[in-house]
N, C-alpha and C positions, 0 to 999 in steps of 0.2 A: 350186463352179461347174463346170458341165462342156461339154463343146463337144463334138458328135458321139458322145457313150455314152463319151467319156474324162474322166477327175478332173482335170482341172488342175493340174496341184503333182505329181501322183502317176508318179514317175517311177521305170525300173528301173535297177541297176546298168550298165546298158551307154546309159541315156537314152531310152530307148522308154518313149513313156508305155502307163500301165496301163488297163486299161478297167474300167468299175463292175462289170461283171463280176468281173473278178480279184479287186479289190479286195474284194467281197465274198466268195470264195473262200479268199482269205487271212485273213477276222479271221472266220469262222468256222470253221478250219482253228486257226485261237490259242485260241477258245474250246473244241473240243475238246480241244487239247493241255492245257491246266489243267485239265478236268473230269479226262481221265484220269491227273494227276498227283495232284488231290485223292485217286481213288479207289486210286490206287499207298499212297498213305498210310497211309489205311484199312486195304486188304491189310495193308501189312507188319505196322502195331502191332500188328493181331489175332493175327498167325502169329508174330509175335516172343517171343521164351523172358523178354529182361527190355530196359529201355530202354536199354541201351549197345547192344544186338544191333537194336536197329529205328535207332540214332542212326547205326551203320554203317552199316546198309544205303542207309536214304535220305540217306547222304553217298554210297554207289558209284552211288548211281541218280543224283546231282545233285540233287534236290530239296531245295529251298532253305528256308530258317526259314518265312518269311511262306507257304509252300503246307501246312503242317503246320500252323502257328495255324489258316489257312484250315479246313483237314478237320476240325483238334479242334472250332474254334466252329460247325461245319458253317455256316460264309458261303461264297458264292461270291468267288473271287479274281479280281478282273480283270485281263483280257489283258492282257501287257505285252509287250515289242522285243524280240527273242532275245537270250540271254543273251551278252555277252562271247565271246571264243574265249578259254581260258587258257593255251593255247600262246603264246609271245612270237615277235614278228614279228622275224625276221633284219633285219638293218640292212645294206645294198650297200653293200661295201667301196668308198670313192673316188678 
């Protein structure tokens, strides 16, 4: 639903809501991000010497199991949330 060129629901981290615009800005902005991690895949296996040297690599890039099945079965992977942060959140001392 949307009221005035804004998504309803679709709110930022500070509460201003987003406009169809952005919103569309941003899941095509995810779908290129997966296009170029499929093709980061591609790259490496080709240029890799044997499969522990491409299993490194695309663990220092971050790319994850499921975007590697992705590139071998050449399917497209769809968009998904940003990943986790793996840094651990400090906890204020009370």
């Amino acid at each position: 639903m949307t009221i005035a060129g804004i998504r309803v629901g679709s709110m930022s981290v500070d509460g201003t809501p987003i406009s169809q615009t952005d919103v569309a800005r941003i899941e095509a902005e995810e779908k290129l991000h997966v296009e170029m991690q499929v093709r980061t895949v591609r790259v490496v296996a080709s240029a890799a010497r044997d499969a522990q040297e491409c299993r490194s690599i695309l663990d220092m890039l971050g790319i994850d199991k499921a975007t590697v099945v992705a590139a071998r079965e050449g399917r497209p992977l769809p968009p998904t949330s940003p990943a986790p942060s793996r840094r651990k959140r400090r906890v204020a001392a009370a």
